[in-house]
C-alpha positions in Angstrom: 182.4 121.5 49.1 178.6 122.9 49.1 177.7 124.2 53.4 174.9 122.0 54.1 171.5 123.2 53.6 168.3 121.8 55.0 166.6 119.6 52.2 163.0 121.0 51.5 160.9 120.0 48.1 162.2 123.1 46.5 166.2 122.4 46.8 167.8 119.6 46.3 170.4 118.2 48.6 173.7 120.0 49.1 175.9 116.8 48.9 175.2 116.4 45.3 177.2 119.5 44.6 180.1 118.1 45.6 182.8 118.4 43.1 185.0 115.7 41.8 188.0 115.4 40.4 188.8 115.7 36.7 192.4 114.3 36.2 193.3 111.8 33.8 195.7 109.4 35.3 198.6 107.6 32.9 197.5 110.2 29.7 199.8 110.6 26.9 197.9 113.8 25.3 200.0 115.8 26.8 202.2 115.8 24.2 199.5 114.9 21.6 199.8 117.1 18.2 197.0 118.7 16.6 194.1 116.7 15.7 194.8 115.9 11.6 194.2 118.2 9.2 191.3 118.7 7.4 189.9 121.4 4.7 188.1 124.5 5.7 184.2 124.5 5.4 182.9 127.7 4.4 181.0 130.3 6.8 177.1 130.5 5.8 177.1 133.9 3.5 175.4 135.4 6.8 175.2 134.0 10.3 171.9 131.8 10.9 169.1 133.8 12.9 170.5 137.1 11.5 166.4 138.1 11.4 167.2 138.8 15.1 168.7 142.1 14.0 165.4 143.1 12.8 163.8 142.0 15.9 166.1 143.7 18.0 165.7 147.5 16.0 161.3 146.9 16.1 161.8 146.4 19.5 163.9 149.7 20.1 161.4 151.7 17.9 158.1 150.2 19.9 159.9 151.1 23.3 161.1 154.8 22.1 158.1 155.3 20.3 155.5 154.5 23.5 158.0 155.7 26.2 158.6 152.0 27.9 161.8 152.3 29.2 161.3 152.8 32.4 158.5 150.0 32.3 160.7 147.9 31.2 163.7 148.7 33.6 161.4 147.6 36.1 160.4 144.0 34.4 163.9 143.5 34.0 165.0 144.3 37.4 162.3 142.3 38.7 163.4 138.9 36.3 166.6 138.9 36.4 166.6 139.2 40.1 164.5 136.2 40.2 165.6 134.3 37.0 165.8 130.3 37.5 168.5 129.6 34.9 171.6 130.8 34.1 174.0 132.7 36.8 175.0 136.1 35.8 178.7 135.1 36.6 178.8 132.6 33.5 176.7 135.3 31.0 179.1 138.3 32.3 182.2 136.0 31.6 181.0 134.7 28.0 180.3 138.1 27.2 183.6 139.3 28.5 185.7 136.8 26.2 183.1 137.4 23.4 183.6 141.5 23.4 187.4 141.4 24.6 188.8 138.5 22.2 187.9 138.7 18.8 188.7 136.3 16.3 190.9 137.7 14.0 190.2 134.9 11.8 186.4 135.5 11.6 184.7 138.2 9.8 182.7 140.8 11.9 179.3 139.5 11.8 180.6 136.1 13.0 182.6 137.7 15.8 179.1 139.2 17.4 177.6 135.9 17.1 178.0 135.0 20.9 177.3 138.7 21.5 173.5 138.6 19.9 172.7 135.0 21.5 173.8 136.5 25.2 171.7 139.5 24.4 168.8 137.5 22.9 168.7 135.0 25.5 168.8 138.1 28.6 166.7 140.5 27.2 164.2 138.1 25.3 164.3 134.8 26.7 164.8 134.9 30.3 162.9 137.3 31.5 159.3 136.1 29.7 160.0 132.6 31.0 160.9 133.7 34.3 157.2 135.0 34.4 156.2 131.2 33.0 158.5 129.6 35.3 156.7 131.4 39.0 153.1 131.2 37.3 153.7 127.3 37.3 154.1 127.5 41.1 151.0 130.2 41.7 148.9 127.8 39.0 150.3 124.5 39.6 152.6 124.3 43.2 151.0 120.6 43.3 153.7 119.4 40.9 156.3 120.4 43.4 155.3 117.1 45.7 155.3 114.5 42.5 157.9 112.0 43.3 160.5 110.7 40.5 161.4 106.8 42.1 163.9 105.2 40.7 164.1 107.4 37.2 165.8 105.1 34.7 168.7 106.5 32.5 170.4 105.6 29.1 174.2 106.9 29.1 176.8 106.0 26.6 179.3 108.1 24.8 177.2 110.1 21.9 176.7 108.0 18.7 176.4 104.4 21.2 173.0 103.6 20.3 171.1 105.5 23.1 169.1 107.8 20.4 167.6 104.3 19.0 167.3 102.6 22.2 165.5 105.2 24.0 163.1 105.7 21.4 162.4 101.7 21.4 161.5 101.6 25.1 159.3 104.6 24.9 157.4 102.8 22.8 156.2 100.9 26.2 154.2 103.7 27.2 152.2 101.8 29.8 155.9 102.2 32.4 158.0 104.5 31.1 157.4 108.7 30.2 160.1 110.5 28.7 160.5 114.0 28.2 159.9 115.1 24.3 162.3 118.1 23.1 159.4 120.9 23.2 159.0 120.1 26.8 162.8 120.7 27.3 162.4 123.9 25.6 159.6 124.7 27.3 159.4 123.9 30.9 156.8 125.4 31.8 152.8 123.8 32.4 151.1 126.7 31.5 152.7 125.9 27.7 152.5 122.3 28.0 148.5 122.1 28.6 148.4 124.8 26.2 149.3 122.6 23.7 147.5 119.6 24.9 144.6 121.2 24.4 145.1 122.2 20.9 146.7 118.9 20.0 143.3 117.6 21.3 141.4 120.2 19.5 143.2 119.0 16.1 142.7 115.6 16.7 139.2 115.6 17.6 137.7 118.2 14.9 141.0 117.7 12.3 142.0 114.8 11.9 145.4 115.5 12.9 145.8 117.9 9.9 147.6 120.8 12.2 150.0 118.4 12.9 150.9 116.7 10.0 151.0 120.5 8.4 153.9 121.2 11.2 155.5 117.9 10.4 155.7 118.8 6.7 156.7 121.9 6.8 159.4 121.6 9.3 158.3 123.7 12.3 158.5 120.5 14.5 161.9 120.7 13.9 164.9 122.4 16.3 166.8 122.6 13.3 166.5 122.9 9.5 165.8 119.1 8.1 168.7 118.7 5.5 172.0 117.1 4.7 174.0 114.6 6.9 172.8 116.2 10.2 169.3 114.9 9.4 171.0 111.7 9.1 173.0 111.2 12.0 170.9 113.2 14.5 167.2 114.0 14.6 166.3 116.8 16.7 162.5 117.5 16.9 160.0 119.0 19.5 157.8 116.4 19.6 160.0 113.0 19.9 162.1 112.2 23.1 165.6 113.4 23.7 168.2 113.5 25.8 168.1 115.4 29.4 171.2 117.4 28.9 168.9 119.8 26.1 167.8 121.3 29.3 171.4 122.4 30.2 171.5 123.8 26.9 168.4 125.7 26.1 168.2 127.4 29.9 172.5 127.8 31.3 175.3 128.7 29.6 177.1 125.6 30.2 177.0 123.1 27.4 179.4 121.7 24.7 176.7 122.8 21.7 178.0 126.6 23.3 181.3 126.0 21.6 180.3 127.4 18.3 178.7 130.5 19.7 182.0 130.9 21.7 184.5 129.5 19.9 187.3 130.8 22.5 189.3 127.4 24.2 189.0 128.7 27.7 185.1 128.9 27.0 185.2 125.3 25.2 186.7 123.7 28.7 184.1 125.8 30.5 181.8 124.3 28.4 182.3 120.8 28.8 183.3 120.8 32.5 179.7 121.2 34.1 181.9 119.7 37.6 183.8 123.0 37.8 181.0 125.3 38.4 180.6 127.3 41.9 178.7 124.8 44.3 175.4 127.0 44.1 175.1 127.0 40.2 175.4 123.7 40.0 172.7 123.2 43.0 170.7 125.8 40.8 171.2 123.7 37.4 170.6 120.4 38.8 167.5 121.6 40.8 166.5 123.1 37.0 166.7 119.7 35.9 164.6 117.9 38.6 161.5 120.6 38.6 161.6 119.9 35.0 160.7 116.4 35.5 158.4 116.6 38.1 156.0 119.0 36.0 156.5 116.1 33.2 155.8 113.5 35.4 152.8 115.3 37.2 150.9 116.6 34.1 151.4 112.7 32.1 153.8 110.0 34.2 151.5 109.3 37.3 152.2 105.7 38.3 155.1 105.6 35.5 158.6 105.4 35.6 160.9 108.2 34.3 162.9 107.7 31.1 165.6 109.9 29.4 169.9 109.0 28.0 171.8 111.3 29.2 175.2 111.4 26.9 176.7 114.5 27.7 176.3 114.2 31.3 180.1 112.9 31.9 180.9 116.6 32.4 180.2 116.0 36.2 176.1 115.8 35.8 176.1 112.2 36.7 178.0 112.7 39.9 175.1 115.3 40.9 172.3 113.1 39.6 173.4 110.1 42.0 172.8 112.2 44.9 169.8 114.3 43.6 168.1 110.5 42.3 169.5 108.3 44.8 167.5 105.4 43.2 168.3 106.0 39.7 169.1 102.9 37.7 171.8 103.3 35.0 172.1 101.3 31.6 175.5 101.9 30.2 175.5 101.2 26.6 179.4 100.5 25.4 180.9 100.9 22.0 184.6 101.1 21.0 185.9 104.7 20.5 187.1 103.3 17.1 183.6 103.1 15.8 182.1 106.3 17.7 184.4 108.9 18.1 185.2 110.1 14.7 181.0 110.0 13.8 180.6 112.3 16.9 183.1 114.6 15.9 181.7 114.8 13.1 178.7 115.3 14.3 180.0 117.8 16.6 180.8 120.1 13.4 177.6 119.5 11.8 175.3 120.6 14.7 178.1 123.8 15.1 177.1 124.8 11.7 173.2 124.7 11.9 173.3 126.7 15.1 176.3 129.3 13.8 176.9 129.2 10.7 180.3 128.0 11.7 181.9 124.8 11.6 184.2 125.2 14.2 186.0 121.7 14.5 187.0 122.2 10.4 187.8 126.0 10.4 189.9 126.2 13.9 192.7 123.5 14.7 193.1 124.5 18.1 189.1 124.3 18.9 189.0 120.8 17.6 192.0 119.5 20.0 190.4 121.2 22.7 187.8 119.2 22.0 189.4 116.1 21.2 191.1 116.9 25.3 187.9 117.2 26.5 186.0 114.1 25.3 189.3 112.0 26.6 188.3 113.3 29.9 184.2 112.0 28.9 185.8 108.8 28.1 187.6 108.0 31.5 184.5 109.4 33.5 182.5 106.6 31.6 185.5 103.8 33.2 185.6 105.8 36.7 181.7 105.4 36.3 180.9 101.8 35.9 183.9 100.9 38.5 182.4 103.1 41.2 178.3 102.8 40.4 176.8 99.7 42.4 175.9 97.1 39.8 172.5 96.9 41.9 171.7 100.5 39.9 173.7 99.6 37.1 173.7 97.5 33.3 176.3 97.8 30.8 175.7 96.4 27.7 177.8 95.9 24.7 176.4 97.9 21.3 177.4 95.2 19.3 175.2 92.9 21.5 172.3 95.6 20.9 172.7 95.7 17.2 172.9 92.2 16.9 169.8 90.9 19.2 167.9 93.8 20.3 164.9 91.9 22.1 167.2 90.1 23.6 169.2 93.3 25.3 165.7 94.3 25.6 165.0 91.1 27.7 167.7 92.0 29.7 167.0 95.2 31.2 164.1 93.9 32.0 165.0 91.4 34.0 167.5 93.6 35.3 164.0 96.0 36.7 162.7 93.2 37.9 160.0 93.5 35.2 158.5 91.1 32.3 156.9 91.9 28.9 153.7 90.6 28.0 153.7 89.1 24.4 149.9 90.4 24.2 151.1 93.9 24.9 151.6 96.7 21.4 155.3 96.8 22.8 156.5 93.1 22.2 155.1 93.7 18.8 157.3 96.8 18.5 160.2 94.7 19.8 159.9 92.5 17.4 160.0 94.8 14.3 163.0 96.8 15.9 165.2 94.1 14.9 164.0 94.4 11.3 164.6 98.1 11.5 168.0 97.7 12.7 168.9 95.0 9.6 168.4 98.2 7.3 170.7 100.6 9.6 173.1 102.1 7.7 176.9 103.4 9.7 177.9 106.9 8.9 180.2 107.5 6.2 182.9 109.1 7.7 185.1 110.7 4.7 188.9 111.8 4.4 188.0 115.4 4.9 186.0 114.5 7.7 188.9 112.7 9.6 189.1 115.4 12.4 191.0 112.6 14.5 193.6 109.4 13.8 192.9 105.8 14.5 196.2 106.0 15.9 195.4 109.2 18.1 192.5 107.2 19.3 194.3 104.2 20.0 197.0 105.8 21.7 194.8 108.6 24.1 191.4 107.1 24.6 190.6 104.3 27.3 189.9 101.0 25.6 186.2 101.2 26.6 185.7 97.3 25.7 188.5 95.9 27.9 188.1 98.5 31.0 184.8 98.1 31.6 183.1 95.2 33.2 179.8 93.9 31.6 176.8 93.0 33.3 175.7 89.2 33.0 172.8 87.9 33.1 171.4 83.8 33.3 168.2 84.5 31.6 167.0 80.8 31.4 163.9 80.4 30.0 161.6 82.2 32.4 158.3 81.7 30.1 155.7 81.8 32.5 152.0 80.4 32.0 150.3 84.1 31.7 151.9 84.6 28.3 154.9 87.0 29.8 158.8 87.2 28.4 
């Protein structure tokens, strides 16, 4: 348990580092085999991002050449003394494993993979947005005193529906702001009214032809635009997405790490965000909320703060109820039948755009560590909705979503004590969601992509439908006169 600090606008409160405890009661995976078997995937002929190599050897000829070393020994002193993100105890362990344990089933070039990302994100990364991060406070320390009241958030298991229903009630821009990707990336005001101004500048003399140029040529996109990835999962810089990113693009404590680190000790460390020393996770979360505020105070004044958060059974959620003590919480459920085996998937796909690597095909052991892990997720989800009070919380059914969205819609509405006008561009989108969703079409999951059983599911996995109480609601007809639903 975290001493208790005095709460000022720059920390957040100590209690919310409290730790909690990560058993799973009554589990059979104890004795669980392997997940099935399933073919190799190829490694990429080199690992993506090699071009850092090149950037890497310029840099050491500009810094030999003009006699910057002991410049730069200073700058680097200086940042990572002050750095925001990451602790050096979690880059120094990675990087121990990663240099120490080799895989002796990977070729050379994939075995430094963890190695270059470590030494990209210390000697590139952190340092220039540590000098972003403190010129937001000398340029912008108003941001510090926005409030976040009563931030609303979208959790489910991945591959529940949150990606869809997020980007529906966005769409109501008049009460809710979400964070877009780029502003995950890149936390920092400084960039964000930097590109304001030249999205502004495009619009008003271009016509928007800089951006649709981005847009076509796939530089709004985290990740290359092709095969099933692009199906199941869209990751670009300027749509909404969810508020774990920020765990992943600034610490070194997130499941995407796994195929970076493909070492099982480093896959639990990965996925148990609850197991970190007291002050990192008081440094992480407090990353988190300063992220928000500078969202909410450059474009969310009077507006109420939107994100899912699907990752953040890892022991996030247990911080965030303390650190946003009014949150509300909409719980969307879906059976593990119908999920699981699309987010493994999944899980594989994203491995490979970000390594080269598909680490839940090429390594059995990785994938059941996995598979151990996200049985863990699952039973924080239960432990979740039996402990949250239902004034804070909705669970919905994603059936009921994919069958009636306006009407689960409706619900949360009522549920925030808030209507929808039927004159307002929203309704109009509500309406033509549930067209959209007609044309949805469920991933394919084929035989080679079977990383787990129906029966393993069955037999390991909590039975999210039958543990977890629903939220009811006796809508009525509440029509009113002034045109509201």
């Amino acid at each position: 348990m975290c001493n208790p600090t005095k709460k000022t606008e720059d920390t957040i409160p100590a209690s919310a580092t409290q730790s909690t405890t990560w058993e799973v009661k009554n589990t059979k995976s104890s004795t669980a085999p392997l997940a099935t078997t399933v073919p190799r995937e190829p490694l990429c002929i080199f690992p993506p991002r090699i071009y850092m190599l090149l950037l890497f050897a310029a840099s050491f000829y500009v810094l030999n050449h003009y006699g910057l070393w002991t410049k730069l020994a200073v700058f680097y002193a200086i940042t990572w003394t002050m750095n925001p993100f990451s602790g050096w105890s979690d880059v120094l362990m990675m990087l121990k494993v990663t240099l120490t344990q080799p895989r002796a089933d990977l070729p050379f070039l994939y075995n430094t993979v963890g190695f270059f990302y470590i030494f990209w994100k210390a000697f590139y990364c952190y340092p220039a947005e540590t000098v972003l991060w403190y010129l937001d406070d000398i340029l912008f320390p108003e941001y510090r005193a926005t409030e976040i009241k009563e931030p609303l958030f979208l959790l489910g298991q991945p591959r529940s529906g949150t990606t869809m229903f997020e980007t529906l009630l966005s769409e109501d821009e008049d009460r809710h702001c979400s964070m877009y990707l780029y502003e995950m990336r890149y936390p920092y005001l400084t960039v964000q009214y930097t590109v304001d101004f030249l999205s502004h500048i495009d619009k008003k003399y271009f016509s928007s032809r800089g951006y649709k140029l981005l847009l076509e040529t796939g530089m709004l996109s985290c990740l290359q635009e092709t095969g099933e990835r692009k199906d199941m999962r869209r990751l670009r810089y300027d749509l909404p997405d969810e508020d774990d990113l920020v765990f992943f693009w600034h610490t070194f404590c997130h499941f995407l790490l796994v195929g970076f680190f493909p070492h099982e000790e480093l896959v639990r460390f990965n996925h148990r965000f609850s197991e970190l020393p007291c002050s990192t996770r008081m440094r992480y979360m407090n990353l988190h909320r300063k992220t928000i505020q500078k969202v909410m105070h450059r474009r969310g004044q009077g507006k109420r703060y939107l994100a899912k958060w699907v990752a953040g059974w890892n022991g996030q959620l247990d911080e965030a109820k303390v650190v946003y003590p009014d949150a509300k919480y909409v719980v969307i459920v879906r059976d593990p039948q119908e999920s699981l085996r699309s987010w493994m998937k999944l899980q594989g796909l994203l491995a490979y755009q970000l390594t080269g690597n598909n680490v839940l095909r090429n390594h059995p052991e990785i994938r059941e560590t996995i598979i151990q892990e996200n049985i863990l997720w699952f039973h924080k989800e239960v432990e979740f909705c039996k402990t949250t009070s239902r004034e804070n919380l909705l669970v919905l059914r994603y059936t009921d979503i994919v069958q009636d969205i306006p009407q689960q819609v409706k619900c949360l509405y009522h549920f925030l004590d808030q209507y929808i006008d039927k004159n307002s561009k929203f309704y109009h989108v509500l309406l033509g969601s549930k067209r959209r969703q007609y044309r949805h079409q469920k991933t394919r999951i084929n035989p080679q992509d079977e990383f787990i059983s129906e029966e393993r599911i069955e037999r390991d996995f909590p039975r999210l439908l039958e543990e977890i109480e629903f939220s009811r609601f006796n809508l009525g007809n509440d029509n009113n006169e002034n045109g509201k639903d």
